[in-house]
C-alpha positions, 0 to 999 in steps of 0.5 A, a space after each residue: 928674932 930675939 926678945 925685945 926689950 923696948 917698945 911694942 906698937 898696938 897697930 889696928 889694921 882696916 880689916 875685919 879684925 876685933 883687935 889691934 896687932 903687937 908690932 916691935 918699934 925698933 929703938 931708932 924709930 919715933 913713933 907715937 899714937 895715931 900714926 899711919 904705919 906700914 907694917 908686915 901682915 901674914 905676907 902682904 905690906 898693911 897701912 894701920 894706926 898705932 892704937 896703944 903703946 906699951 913697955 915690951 914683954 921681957 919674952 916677946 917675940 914680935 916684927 917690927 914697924 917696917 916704916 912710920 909713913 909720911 901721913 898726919 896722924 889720927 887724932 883723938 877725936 877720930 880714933 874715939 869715933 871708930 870706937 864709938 862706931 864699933 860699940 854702937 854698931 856691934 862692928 869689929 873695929 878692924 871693919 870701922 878703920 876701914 871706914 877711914 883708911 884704905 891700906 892699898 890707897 895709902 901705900 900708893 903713889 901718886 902719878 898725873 891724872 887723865 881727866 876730860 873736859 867738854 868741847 862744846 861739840 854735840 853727836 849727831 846722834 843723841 841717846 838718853 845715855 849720851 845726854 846724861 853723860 854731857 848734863 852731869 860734865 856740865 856741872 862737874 870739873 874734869 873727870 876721869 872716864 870712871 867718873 862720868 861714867 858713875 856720875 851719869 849713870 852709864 858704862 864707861 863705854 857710852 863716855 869712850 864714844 863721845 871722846 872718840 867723837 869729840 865731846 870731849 877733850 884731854 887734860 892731865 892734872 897732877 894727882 896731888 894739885 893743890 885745891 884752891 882756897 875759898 874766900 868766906 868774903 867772896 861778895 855774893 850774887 844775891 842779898 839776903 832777905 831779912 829771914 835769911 839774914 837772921 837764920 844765918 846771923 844765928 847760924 854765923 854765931 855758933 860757928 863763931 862760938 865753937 862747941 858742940 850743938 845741933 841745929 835743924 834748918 827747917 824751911 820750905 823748897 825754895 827758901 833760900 837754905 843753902 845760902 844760909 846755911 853758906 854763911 855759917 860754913 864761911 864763918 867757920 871759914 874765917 876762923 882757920 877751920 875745915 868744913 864738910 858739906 854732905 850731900 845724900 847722893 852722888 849725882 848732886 855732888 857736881 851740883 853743890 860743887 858748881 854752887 860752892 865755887 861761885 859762892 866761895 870762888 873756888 872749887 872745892 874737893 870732891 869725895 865719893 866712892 865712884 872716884 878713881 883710886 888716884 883721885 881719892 888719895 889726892 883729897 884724903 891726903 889735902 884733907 889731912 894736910 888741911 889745905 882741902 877747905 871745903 869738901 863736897 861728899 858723900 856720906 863717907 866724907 865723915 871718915 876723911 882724916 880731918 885736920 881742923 874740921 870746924 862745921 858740918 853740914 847735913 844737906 836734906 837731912 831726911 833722905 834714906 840715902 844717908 844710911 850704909 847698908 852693906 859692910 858696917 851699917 851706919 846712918 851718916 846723918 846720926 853718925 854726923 851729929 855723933 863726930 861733931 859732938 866728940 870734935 866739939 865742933 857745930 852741925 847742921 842739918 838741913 830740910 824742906 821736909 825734917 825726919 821725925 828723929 830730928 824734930 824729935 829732939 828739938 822738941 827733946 830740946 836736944 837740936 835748936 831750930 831755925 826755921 824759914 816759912 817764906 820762899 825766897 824773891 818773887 817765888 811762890 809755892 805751889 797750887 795744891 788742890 785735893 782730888 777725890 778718886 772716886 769722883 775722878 779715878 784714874 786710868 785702868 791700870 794707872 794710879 
């Protein structure tokens, strides 16, 4: 291999690495920052992002990019999100790409997709695990058996013994089918009480406005915050923009999917980890595509290439299931209000009960607040009386 004397790739690959590596682009090549390219590592083929480019050394000696790959670019505002996460954090930012792209998932095809649907048919024999499996199918799309299996929280193969038994019935969906477009006009089920309709004609605003800020939407169980805060994610909607919707777990992702489809007529994407490979790279490409309107996720969807993300939505705000443990530690609702600030896009976050952080920065005049102090309809709060235990203890060996 000769010296190069044109152009040199700095490619950040997603693994535990604290730098970008120098790849020759070869002079038929385009290649700009940002793009997905495949290139030769040790001896295994990487997908990475072009973080710099620069005039070659009069000595270098280098490989070049194998393939500039078919995928949108990473924008500015992303890569400077990973960044920020590896200062932030103390993280190689090798190890935060991987946050945001898989290499063995990009360098996938795309096949047809085995997924079950529900008969209606009940086993004769209903076990608490078998009845976990058919509650989390009836409030889910059709899933792979991977999937119900992670949903409901059972092994794979309690789900294989209700479709030998004929709970459910087989469907093959191309992996990358095209989502549904949400209508923001869909007339809901329900009006608004006057305090929602004001919260989300305030929410409605900063959505339409654009730019940065951060709302705490604080209001009681049973207030009617999701339909409000639906109104701002269907602003953001009209205007051509992308919306994230975080959930703190997995199990309510089926949930808020049902909720979002009658809303919004049409189903949105789902993202989690316990989705199949396949799966994954469906939405990860729609979303880069911006054809994936409206994502239900987990903490991880903040890493999905966005195209136009216009609002996120932080839903119980408070929950410690935002926070990533393993691997980089990160806090997704902090990390949430970080993207929306380097995107200029609004964020909002959600609770019945808020975390101190984030009634500390209203009072900081840091977040604005919305609030909502009355149950929604006919729905009152509960009676709550105190007990005192040393008049009324409780059983030996009880709490």
């Amino acid at each position: 291999m000769g010296p190069d004397t044109g152009q040199i790739a700095d490619v950040l690959l997603p693994l535990k690495l604290d730098h970008p590596f120098s790849y020759r682009i070869r002079p038929e090549q385009s290649v700009n920052v940002g793009d997905i390219v495949r290139v030769s590592f040790g001896r295994r083929a990487e997908a990475g992002v072009v973080w710099r480019i620069h005039d070659a050394a009069p000595k270098a000696r280098l490989k070049p990019i194998e393939a500039r790959l078919d995928l949108p670019p990473m924008g500015e505002a992303q890569r400077r999100f990973v960044q920020w996460m590896a200062d932030y954090y103390v993280s190689d930012p090798g190890s935060v790409l991987r946050l945001f792209i898989r290499s063995r998932e990009l360098l996938r095809e795309i096949g047809d997709q085995r997924v079950w649907r529900l008969t209606g048919q009940r086993p004769a024999r209903l076990t608490p695990q078998r009845a976990r499996v058919l509650a989390a199918a009836a409030d889910a799309p059709p899933l792979s058996v991977t999937e119900l299996a992670e949903l409901a929280g059972v092994s794979p193969s309690v789900v294989r013994g209700l479709i030998e038994l004929g709970c459910f019935s087989e469907e093959h969906r191309p992996k990358a089918a095209p989502f549904a477009t949400p209508d923001p006009d869909r007339p809901r089920a329900a009006p608004l009480s006057a305090a929602q309709e004001e919260a989300a004609r305030r929410l409605r605003d900063k959505a339409r406005q654009g730019g940065f800020c951060a709302t705490l939407l604080d209001g009681v169980t049973g207030a009617g915050k999701t339909e409000v805060y639906f109104e701002a994610m269907a602003e953001a909607l009209r205007h051509g923009r992308q919306v994230l919707l975080l959930v703190p777990e997995i199990a309510l992702t089926a949930t808020f999917v049902r909720r979002v489809a009658e809303r919004f007529g049409a189903e949105p994407a789902l993202w989690h980890s316990a989705q199949s490979g396949g799966s994954r790279i469906r939405v990860h490409r729609a979303v880069a595509a911006g054809e994936a309107r409206i994502v239900v996720a987990a903490r991880s969807g903040l890493f999905l290439p966005w195209r136009d993300l216009g609002l996120i939505v932080v839903d119980e705000e408070h929950e410690s299931a935002y926070k990533q443990e393993g691997g980089v530690p990160y806090h997704g609702r902090d990390m949430a209000v970080v993207l929306a600030s380097l995107g200029r896009f609004p964020v909002i976050l959600s609770s019945a009960t808020p975390s101190l952080e984030s009634l500390t920065n209203v009072e900081r005049g840091k977040y604005d607040h919305v609030t909502l102090r009355e149950r929604h309809g006919a729905a009152g709060l509960p009676a709550v009386r105190l007990l005192d235990l040393r008049r009324a203890p409780p059983e030996p060996g009880g709490w």
